[in-house]
C-alpha positions as CSV (number, residue, x, y, z in Angstrom):
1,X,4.9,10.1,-31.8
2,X,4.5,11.1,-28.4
3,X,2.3,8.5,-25.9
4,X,-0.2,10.7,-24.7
5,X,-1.9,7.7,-22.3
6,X,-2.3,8.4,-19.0
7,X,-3.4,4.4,-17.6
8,X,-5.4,6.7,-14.3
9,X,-7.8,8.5,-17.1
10,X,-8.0,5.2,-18.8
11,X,-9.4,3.2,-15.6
12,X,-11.3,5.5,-14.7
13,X,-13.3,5.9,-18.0
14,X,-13.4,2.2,-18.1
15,X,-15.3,2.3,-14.3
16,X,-12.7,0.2,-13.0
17,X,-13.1,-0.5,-9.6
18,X,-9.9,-0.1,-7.0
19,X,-11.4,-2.3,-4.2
20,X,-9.1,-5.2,-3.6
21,X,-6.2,-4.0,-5.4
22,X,-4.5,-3.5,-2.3
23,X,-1.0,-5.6,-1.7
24,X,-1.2,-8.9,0.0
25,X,2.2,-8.8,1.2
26,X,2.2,-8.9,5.3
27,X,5.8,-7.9,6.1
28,X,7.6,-4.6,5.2
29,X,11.1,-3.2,4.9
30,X,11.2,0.2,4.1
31,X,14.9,1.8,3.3
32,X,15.4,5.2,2.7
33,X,17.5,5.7,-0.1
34,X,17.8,9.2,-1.6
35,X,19.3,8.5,-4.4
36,X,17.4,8.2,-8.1
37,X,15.0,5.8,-8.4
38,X,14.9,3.6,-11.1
39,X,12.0,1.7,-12.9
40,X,13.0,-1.6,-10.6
41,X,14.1,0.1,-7.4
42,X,16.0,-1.9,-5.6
43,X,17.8,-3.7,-8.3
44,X,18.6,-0.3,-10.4
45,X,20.0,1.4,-7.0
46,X,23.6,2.1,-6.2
47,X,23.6,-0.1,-3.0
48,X,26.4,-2.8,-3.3
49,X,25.3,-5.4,-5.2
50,X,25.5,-8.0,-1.8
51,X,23.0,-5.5,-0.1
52,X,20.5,-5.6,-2.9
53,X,20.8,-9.4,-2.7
54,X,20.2,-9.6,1.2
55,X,17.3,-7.5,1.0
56,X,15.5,-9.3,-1.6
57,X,16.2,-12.7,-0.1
58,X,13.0,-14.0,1.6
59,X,9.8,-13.2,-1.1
60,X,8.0,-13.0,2.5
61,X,8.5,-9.1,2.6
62,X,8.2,-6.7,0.5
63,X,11.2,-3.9,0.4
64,X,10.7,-0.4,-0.5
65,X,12.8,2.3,-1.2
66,X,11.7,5.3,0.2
67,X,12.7,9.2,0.5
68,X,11.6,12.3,2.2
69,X,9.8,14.5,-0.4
70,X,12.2,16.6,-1.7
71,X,15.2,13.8,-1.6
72,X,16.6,14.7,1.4
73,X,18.1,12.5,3.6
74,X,20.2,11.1,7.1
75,X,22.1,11.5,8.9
76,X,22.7,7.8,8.3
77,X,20.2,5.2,6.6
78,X,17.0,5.4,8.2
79,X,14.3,1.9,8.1
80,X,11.4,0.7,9.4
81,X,10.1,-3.3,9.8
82,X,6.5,-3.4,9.7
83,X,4.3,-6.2,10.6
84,X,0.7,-6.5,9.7
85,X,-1.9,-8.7,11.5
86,X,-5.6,-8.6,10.7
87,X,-6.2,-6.2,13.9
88,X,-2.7,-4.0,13.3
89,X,0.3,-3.3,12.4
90,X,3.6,-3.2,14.0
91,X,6.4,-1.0,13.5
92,X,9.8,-1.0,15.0
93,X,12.6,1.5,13.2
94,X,16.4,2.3,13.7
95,X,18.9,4.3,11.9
96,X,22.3,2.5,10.7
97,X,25.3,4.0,10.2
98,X,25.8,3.4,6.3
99,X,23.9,1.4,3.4
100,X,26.5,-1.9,4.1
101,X,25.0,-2.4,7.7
102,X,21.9,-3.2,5.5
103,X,23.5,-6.8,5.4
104,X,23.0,-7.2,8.8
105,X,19.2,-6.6,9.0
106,X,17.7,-10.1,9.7
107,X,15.4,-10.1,6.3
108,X,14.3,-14.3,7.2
109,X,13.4,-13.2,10.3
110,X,10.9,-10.8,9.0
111,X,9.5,-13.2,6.5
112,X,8.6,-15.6,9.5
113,X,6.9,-12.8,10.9
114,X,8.7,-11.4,13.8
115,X,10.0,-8.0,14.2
116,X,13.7,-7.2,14.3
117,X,13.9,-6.1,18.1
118,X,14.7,-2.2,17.4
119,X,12.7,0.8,18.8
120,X,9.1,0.9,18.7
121,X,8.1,3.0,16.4
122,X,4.0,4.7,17.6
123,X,3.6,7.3,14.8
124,X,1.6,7.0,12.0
125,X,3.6,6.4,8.4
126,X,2.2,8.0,5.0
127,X,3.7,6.6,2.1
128,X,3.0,8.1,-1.2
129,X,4.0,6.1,-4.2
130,X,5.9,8.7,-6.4
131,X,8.3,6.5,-9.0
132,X,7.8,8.0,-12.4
133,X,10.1,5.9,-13.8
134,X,7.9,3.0,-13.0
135,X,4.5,4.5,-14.4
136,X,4.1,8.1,-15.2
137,X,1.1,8.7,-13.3
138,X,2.7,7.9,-10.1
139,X,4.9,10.9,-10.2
140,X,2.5,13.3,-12.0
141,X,-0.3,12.8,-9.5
142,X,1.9,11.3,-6.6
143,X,4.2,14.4,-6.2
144,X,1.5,16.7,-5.2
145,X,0.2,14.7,-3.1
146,X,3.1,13.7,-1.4
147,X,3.9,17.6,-1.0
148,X,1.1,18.3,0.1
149,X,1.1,15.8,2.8
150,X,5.0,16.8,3.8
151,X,3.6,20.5,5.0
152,X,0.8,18.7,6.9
153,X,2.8,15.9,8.0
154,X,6.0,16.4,7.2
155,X,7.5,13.5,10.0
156,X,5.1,10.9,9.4
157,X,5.4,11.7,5.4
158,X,8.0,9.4,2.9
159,X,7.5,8.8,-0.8
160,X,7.7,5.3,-2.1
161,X,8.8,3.6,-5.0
162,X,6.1,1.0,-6.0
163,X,2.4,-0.4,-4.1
164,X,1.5,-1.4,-7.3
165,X,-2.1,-0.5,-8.8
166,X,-0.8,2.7,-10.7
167,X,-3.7,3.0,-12.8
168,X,-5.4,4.5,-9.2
169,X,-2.7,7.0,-8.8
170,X,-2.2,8.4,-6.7
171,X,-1.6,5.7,-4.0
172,X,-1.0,6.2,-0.3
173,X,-0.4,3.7,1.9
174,X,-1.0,4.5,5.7
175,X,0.4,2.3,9.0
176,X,-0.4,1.5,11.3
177,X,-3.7,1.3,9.9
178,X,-2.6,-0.7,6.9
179,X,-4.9,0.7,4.8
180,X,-4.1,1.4,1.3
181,X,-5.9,4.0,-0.6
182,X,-6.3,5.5,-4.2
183,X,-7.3,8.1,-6.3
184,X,-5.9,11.2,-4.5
185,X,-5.8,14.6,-5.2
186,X,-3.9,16.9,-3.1
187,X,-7.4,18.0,-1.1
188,X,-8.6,14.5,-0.7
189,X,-5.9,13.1,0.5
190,X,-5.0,15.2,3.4
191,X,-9.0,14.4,4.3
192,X,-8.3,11.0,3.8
193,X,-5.2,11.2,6.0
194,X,-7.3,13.2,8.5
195,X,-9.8,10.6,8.9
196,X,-7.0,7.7,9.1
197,X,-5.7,9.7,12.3
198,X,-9.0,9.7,13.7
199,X,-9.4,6.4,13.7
200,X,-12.0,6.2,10.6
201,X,-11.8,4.7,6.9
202,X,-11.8,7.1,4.0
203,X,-14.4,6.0,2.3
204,X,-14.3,6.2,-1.2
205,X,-10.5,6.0,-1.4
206,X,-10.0,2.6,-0.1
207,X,-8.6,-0.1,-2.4
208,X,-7.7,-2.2,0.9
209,X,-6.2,-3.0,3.7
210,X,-2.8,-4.9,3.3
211,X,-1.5,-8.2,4.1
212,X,-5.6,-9.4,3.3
213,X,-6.4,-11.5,0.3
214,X,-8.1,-9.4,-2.4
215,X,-11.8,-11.0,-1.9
216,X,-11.2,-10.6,2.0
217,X,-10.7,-7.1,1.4
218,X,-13.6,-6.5,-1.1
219,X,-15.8,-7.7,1.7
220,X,-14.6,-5.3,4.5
221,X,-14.9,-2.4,2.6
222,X,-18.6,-3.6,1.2
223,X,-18.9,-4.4,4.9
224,X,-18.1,-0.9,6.4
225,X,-20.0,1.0,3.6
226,X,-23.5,-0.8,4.2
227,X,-23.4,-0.9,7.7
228,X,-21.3,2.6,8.1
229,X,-19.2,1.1,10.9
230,X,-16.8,3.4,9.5
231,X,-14.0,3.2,12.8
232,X,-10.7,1.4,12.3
233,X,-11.4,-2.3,13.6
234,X,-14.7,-1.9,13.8
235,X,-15.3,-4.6,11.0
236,X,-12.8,-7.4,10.5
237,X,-12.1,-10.5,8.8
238,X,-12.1,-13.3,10.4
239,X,-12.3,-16.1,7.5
240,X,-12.3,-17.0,3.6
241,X,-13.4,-20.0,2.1
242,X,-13.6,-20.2,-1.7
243,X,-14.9,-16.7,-2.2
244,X,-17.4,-16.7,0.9
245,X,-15.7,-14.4,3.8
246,X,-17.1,-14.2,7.3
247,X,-16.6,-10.5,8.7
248,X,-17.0,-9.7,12.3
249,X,-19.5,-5.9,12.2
250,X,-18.8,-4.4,15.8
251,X,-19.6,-8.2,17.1
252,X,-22.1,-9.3,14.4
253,X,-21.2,-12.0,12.1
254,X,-22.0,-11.4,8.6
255,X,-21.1,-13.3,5.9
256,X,-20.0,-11.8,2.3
257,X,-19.8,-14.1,-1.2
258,X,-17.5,-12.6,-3.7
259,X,-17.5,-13.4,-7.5
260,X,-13.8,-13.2,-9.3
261,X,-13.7,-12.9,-12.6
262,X,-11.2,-11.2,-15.5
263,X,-11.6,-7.9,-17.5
264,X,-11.2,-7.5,-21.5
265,X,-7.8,-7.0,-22.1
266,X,-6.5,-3.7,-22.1
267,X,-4.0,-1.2,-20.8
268,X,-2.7,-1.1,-17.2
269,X,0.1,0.8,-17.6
270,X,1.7,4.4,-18.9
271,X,5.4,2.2,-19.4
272,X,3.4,-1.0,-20.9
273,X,2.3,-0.9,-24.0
274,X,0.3,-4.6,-24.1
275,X,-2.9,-4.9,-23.1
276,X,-4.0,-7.6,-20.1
277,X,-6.7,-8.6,-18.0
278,X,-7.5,-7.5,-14.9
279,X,-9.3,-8.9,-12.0
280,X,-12.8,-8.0,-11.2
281,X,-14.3,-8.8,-7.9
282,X,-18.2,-8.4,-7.4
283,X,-20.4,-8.7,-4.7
284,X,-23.4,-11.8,-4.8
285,X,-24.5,-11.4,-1.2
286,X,-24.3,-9.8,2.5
287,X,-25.6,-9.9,5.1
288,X,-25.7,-10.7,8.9
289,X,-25.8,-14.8,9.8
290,X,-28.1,-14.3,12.4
């Protein structure tokens, strides 16, 4: 029999929420790698097995394989360290020659959060998570999407292999904002991506803003719809404390208490056929300190 689930229609008949889904990791090393992508990326690749070992040394950063849409690729192996702090995100990038110079790239260094030392990198980088062999949805909806950011954008746009929360496919993930989105269409994400390079949040895509525990980013994005301080660092965290997060609004302290709690069981996944909970975050309160 044919499995006819698609885990996007599923969430969002279910009213799931996508706010605070957004990874927590911090540091980034993004590889371009051409070649077929497999369900785990990076350990189903053909770089040399020592390669594939360096890279996923330090659990401090998070590698991704990514690709131009369309697979092209080079001349040599394009990659790009990313930093993110709670006001930015840093980027430096460099090409190497060939995939074994990948074992020279300081991956501990990156983990303790300093940047490698290449060239500054100032563009903007639009990641659209595309690996079908990881969840279906991804490439059905994320293809599109990534095409139709490539003729828009077509320097600033990569595909990705995994940001995780494929049930909100498709998923884009935007430096140096950091902000991750979901949900996207091929019209609403180059909108999205048009308000990102304006310096504003899309809101109603948002899921959150990377390298941010999950209730810290619940409480930004409540922050910056109830207040409409909709500019990029115009509402920022500065604290969490066991669910209660203090946000900075354009220099007004407010303070944000958010409930976390887990879902029924069910299905998360097109490639997973079990059923599991998933983390619910709701908002108790808001509002300014003062």
């Amino acid at each position: 029999m044919v499995d006819t689930f698609r885990c996007t229609a599923a969430a969002r008949q279910s009213g799931e929420p996508m706010v605070g889904t957004a990874p927590t990791d911090a540091a980034y090393l993004l590889v371009e790698y051409a070649g077929a992508w497999g369900r785990k990326a990076l350990a189903e690749s053909r770089l040399p097995d020592a390669v594939k070992a360096h890279l996923d040394s330090d659990p401090g950063v998070r590698v991704l394989l990514v690709r131009r849409h369309g697979g092209t690729s080079g001349p040599g192996v394009r990659i790009f360290a990313v930093q993110v702090t709670p006001a930015d995100a840093r980027i430096e990038t460099t090409v190497l020659d060939d995939a074994e110079a990948l074992l020279e790239v300081d991956v501990a260094r990156l983990g303790r959060g300093e940047l490698p030392g290449w060239e500054a990198y100032d563009a903007a980088l639009h990641l659209v998570c595309t690996n079908g062999r990881r969840d279906l949805c991804c490439a059905e909806l994320g293809r599109p999407v990534a095409a139709a950011l490539a003729e828009r954008w077509p320097e600033e746009t990569w595909e990705v292999t995994h940001l995780g929360g494929h049930r909100f496919a498709s998923t884009l993930l935007s430096f140096p904002s950091a902000v991750c989105l979901g949900r996207l269409d091929e019209e609403s994400a180059v909108l999205a991506v048009e308000e990102l390079e304006a310096g504003r949040h899309p809101v109603g895509f948002t899921r959150g803003r990377v390298g941010a525990p999950e209730v810290a980013q619940v409480a930004q994005v409540h922050v910056v719809e109830q207040t409409c301080l909709d500019r990029l660092g115009e509402v920022q965290v500065v604290g969490e404390d066991r669910g209660i997060v203090h946000v900075d609004a354009d220099g007004e302290a407010w303070q944000v208490a958010v409930r976390t709690s887990r879902s029924a069981p069910r299905r998360q996944s097109c490639g997973e056929t079990f059923e599991k909970p998933a983390t619910v975050f709701e908002v108790l309160a808001a509002g300014p300190t003062g």
